[in-house]
C-alpha positions in Angstrom: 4.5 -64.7 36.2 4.0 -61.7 38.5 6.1 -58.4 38.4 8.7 -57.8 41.1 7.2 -54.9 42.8 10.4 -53.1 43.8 10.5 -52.5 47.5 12.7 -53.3 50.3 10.1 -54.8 52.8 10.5 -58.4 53.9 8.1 -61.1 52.2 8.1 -63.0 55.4 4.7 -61.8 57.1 1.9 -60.0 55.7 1.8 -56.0 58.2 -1.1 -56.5 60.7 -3.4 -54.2 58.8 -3.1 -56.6 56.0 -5.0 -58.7 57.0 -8.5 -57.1 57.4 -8.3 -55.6 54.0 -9.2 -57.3 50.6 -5.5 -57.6 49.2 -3.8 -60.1 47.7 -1.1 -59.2 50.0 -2.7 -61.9 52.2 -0.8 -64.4 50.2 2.1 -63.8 52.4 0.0 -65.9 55.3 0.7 -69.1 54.8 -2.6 -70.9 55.8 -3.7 -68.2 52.3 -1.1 -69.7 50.6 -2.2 -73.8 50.8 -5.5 -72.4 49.6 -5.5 -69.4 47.7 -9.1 -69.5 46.3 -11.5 -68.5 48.8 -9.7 -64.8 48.6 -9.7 -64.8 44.6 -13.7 -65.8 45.0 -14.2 -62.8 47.5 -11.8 -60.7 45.5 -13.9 -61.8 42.2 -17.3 -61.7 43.9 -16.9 -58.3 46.1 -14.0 -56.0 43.5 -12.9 -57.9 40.3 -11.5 -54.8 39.3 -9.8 -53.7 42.7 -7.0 -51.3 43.7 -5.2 -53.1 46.3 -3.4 -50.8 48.6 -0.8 -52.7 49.8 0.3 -53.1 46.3 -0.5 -50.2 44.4 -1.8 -52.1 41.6 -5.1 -52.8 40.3 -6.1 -56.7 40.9 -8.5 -58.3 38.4 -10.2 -61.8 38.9 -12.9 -62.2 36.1 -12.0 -64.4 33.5 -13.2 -61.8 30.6 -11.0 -59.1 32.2 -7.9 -61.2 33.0 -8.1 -62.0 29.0 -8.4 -58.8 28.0 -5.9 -57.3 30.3 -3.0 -60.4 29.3 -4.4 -59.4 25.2 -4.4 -55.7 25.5 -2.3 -54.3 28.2 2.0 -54.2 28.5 4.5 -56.9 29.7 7.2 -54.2 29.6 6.7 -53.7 33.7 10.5 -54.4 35.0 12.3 -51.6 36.0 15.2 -51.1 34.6 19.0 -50.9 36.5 19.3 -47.1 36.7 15.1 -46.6 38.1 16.5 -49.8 40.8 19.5 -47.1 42.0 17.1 -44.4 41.8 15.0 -46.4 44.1 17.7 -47.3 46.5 17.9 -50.5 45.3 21.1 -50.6 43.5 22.4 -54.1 44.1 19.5 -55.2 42.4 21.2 -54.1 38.9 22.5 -56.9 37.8 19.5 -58.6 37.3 17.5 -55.9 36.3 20.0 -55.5 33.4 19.1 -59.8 33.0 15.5 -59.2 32.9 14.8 -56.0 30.6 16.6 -58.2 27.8 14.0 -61.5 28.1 11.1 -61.6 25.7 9.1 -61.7 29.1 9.4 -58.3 29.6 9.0 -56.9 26.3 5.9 -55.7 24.0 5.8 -54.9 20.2 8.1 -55.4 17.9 11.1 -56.3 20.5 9.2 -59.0 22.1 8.0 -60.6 18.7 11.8 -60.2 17.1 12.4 -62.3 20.3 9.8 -64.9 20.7 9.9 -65.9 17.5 13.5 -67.0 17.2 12.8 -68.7 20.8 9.7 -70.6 19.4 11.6 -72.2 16.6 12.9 -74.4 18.9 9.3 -75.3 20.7 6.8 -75.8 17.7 4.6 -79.0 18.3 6.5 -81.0 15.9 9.4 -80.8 17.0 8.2 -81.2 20.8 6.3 -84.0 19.5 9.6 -85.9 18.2 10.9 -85.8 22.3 8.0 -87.7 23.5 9.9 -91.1 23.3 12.9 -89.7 24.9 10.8 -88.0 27.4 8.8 -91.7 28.2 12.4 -93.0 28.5 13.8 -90.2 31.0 10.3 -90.9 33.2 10.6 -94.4 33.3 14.5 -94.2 34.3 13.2 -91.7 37.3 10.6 -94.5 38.4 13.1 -97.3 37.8 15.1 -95.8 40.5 11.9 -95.4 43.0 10.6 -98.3 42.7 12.1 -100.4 45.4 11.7 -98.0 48.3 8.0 -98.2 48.0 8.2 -94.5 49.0 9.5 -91.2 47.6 9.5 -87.2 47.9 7.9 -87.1 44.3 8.7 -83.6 43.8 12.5 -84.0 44.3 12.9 -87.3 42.6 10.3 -86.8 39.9 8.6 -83.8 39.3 12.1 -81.6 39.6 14.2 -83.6 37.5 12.2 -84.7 34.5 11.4 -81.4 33.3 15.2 -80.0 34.5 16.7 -82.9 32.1 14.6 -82.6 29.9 15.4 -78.0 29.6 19.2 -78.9 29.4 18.8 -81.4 26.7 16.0 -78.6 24.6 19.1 -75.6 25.4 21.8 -78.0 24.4 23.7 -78.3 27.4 25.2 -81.5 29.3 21.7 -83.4 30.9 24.2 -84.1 33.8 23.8 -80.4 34.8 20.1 -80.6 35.5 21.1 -80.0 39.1 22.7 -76.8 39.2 20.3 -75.6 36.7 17.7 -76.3 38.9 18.9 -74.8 41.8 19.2 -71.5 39.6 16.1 -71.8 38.2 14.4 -71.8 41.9 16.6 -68.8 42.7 15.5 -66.3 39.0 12.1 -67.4 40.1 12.1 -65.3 43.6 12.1 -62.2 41.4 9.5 -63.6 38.9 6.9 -64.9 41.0 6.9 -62.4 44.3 5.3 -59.0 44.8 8.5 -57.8 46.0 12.1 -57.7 46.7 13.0 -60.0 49.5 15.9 -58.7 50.8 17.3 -62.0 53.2 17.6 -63.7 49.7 18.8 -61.5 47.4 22.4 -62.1 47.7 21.3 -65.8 46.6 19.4 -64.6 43.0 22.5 -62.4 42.6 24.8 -65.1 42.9 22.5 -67.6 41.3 22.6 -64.7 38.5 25.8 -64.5 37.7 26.6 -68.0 37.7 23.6 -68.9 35.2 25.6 -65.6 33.3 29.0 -67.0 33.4 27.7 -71.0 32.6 26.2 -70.3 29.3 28.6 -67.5 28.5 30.8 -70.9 29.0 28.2 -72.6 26.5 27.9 -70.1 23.8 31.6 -70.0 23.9 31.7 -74.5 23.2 28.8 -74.2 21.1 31.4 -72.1 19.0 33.9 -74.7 19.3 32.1 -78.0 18.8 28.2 -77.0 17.8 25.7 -79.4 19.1 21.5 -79.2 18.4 19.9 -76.7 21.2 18.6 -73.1 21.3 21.7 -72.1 22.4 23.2 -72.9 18.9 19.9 -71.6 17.7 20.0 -68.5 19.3 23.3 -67.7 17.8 22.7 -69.0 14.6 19.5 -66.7 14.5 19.2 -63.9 12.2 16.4 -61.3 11.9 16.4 -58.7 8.8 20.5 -59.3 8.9 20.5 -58.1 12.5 21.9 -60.8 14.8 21.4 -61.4 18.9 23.8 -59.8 21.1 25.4 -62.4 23.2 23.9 -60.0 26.7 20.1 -61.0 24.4 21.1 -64.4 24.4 22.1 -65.4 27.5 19.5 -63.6 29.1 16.7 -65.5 26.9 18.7 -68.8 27.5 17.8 -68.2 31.6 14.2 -66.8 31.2 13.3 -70.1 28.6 15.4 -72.7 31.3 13.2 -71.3 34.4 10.1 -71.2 32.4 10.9 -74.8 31.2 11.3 -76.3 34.8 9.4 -74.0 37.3 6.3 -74.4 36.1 6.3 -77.8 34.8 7.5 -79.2 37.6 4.6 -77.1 39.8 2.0 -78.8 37.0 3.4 -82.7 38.1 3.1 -81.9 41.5 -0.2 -80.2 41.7 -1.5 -82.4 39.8 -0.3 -85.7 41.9 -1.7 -83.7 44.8 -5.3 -83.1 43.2 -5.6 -86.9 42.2 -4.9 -87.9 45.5 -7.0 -85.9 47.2 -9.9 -86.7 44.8 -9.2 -90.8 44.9 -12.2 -91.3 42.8 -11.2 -89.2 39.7 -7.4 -91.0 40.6 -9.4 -94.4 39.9 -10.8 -93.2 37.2 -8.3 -91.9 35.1 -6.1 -95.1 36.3 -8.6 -97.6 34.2 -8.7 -95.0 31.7 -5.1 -93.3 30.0 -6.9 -91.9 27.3 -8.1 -89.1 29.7 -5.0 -88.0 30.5 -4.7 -85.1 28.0 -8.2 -83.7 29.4 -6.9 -84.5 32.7 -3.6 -82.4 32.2 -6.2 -79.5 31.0 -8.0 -79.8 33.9 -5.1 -79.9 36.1 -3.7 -76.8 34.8 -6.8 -75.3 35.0 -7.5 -76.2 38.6 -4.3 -75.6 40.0 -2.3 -73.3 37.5 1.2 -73.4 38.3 1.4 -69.6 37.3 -1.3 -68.2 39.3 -0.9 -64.3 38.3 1.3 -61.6 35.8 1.3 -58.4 36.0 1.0 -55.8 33.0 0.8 -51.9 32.9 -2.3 -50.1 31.3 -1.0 -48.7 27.6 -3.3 -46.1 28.1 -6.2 -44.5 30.0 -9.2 -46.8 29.7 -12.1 -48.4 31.6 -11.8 -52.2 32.9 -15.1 -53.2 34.4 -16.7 -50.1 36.3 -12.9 -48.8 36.6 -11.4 -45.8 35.4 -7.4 -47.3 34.8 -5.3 -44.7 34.2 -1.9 -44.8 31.9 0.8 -46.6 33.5 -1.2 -48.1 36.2 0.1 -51.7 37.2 -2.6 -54.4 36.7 -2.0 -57.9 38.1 -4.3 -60.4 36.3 -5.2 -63.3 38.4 -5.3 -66.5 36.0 -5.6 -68.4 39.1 -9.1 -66.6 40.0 -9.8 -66.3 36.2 -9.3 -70.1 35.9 -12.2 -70.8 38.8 -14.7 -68.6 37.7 -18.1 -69.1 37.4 -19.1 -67.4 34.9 -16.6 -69.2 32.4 -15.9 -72.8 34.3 -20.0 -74.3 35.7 -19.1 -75.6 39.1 -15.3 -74.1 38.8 -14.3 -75.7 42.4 -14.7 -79.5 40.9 -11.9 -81.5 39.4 -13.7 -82.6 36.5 -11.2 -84.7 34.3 -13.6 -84.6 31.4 -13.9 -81.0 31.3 -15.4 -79.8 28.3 -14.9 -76.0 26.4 -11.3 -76.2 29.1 -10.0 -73.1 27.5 -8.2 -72.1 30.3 -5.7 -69.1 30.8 -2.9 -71.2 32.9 -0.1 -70.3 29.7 -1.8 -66.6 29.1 -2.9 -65.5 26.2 -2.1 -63.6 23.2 1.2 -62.4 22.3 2.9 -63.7 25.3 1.2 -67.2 25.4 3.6 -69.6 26.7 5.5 -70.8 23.7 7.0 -73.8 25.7 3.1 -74.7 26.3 3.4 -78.2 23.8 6.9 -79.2 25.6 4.7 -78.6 29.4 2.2 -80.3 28.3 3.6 -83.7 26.7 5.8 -83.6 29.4 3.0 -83.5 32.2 0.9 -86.0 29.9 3.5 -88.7 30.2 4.4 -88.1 34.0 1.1 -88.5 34.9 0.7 -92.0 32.8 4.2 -93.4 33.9 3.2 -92.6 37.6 -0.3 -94.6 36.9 0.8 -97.1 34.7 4.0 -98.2 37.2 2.6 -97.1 40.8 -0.2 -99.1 42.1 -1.9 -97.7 45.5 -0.3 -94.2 45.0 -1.0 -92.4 48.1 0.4 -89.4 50.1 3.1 -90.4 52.8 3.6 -88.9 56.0 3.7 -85.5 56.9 2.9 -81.7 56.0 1.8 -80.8 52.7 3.8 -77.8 52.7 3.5 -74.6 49.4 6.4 -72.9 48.2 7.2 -69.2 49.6 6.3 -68.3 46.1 3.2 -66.0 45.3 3.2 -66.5 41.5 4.6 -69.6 40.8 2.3 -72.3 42.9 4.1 -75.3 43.4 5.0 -78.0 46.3 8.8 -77.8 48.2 7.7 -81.5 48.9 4.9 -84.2 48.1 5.5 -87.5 50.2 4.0 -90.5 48.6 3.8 -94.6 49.7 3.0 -96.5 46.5 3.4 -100.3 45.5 5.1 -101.6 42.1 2.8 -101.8 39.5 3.0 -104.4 36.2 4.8 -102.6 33.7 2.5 -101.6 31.0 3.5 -99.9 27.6 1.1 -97.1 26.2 
């Protein structure tokens, strides 16, 4: 996820100038957007190590560096609520004050303390145990498609299996997937943008205080009637005799829920988009399930629904032919990193059988994704349910339109025509 870059100007068109120079500030142009990966292969080919101008950060595309700098260099790049009023930007507190509190922007001791009370809740085994609760909660989704022979699959699939699925890992009623979606959508406009857009920010704001005041509300029932979650866990967690706050908790609750839809709902619907659009791998992997946990590597590899992070230089040292100087902001690009060359032989194919896929679409290191085994059961059954109950899958009318999101690369819509399929069980 990338850092929120604080500054005032609008995201809504890249400046003029923009345009001629190698910046990743061309993301802002739409038709850059659809396809990002021409600019991270000139970017990767012409400066992997590259001081981009527009946003005073150093850009890196080469798979060796973007694992060293995501192994080596600092998450702990948000600025904090009093820097935000020194900048001008003082209505931007209140989530500032959310943000410096999530493992996501912590290093060391702090962020381990953090993560590993968080991970309790996500180890493989336990994820594992969901999987037939997660088959049932895809197949209920399809149930209700399945007449129309047509659907927006991001809105009736891809969004709510993995927003269910979140309220049920937190502990929270599964019939507030909604609202916790539409949150979830607002946090991520600080998380995945360069900078502060400021036509929206009276949305995040609100969007941040209500996600505050809900699980305030659910910290305070947990208390009351205690029910199996990581909100109960959080409380209930203990480090050295030191407990959470209840500010540590909440803001940990909202960093894990967005982490746990946004980019697993991007994941389903890149990945229905690829398949399509490569109908011979779609056939393929339809006459044979057993691919699909290559596939979903591939997938994430190929379209990684986190596309870049940024971190800040610990120290004075050399990356590539660069001289990086202490406190420099470096955004690694796992979306470059994941199509190189040099790692990935012939990087721009979909290859569903993909071997040595060690892809950087979670990170790496300290601040791998610890929801990674819940993303990636999750995304293993959508895609079988979709191929074991949808017969001539295909995409429906209209524009296949990206999300105004830089970091977080995901679909507002995929239209799809399909046909019911026999129901088969795995």
């Amino acid at each position: 996820m990338a850092m929120p870059l604080p500054t005032t100007q609008t995201t809504a068109a890249p400046p003029p100038e923009a345009k001629s120079v190698l910046s990743l500030y061309q993301l802002l142009d739409p038709e850059v957007l659809a396809n990002p990966y021409p600019l991270y292969h000139r970017l990767r080919d012409e400066d992997p190590v590259h001081w981009d101008p527009f946003l005073h950060a150093w850009v890196v595309t080469r798979y060796e560096d973007v694992v060293r700098v995501l192994f080596e260099f600092s998450a702990e790049r948000t600025p904090t609520p009093e820097q935000l009023t020194q900048m001008g930007l003082p209505q931007l507190g209140p989530i500032a004050n959310v943000m410096v509190k999530q493992m996501l922007f912590m290093g060391g001791a702090a962020h381990g303390r953090l993560r590993g009370l968080c991970a309790q809740a996500f180890t493989p085994a336990k994820v594992e145990r969901l999987r037939t609760h997660i088959q049932e909660i895809a197949d209920r989704l399809i149930d209700k498609m399945m007449t129309a022979g047509s659907a927006d699959l991001i809105v009736e699939f891809a969004a709510p299996l993995p927003a269910i699925v979140t309220a049920e890992m937190l502990g929270v009623p599964t019939g507030d997937h909604p609202r916790l979606k539409a949150w979830s959508a607002d946090f991520a406009e600080m998380l995945g943008n360069f900078q502060h857009n400021p036509n929206r920010a009276q949305r995040v704001l609100a969007s941040v205080e209500a996600m505050t005041a809900y699980f305030h509300d659910a910290i305070a029932q947990q208390r009351i009637s205690p029910r199996e979650g990581l909100v109960g866990d959080l409380l209930a967690a203990e480090v050295n005799g030191d407990h959470l706050s209840t500010d540590e908790v909440i803001a940990n609750l909202i960093v894990t829920m967005v982490g746990g839809q946004e980019t697993t709902t991007n994941l389903i619907g890149n990945g229905v988009l690829s398949l399509l659009r490569n109908p011979v791998i779609l056939r393929e992997l339809r006459e044979d399930l057993s691919l699909i946990p290559s596939a979903v590597e591939e997938l994430l590899r190929f379209e990684s629904p986190s596309q870049h992070t940024a971190r800040i230089a610990p120290e004075d040292t050399q990356l590539g032919d660069r001289n990086i100087r202490r406190r420099d902001a470096v955004i690694a690009v796992m979306g470059a990193a994941n199509r190189d060359p040099e790692r990935f032989p012939d990087p721009d194919r979909l290859d569903i059988r993909r071997k040595d896929n060690r892809h950087v679409a979670f990170g790496w290191g300290a601040h791998f994704c610890f929801g990674a085994p819940l993303a990636r059961i999750e995304a293993q059954i959508a895609f079988s349910t979709l191929l074991r109950r949808l017969s001539d899958l295909s995409l429906g009318p209209g524009p296949i339109t990206w999300r105004e999101n830089l970091g977080l690369r995901g679909l507002t819509a995929l239209p799809v025509t399909f046909r019911a399929a026999a129901r088969r069980e795995m």
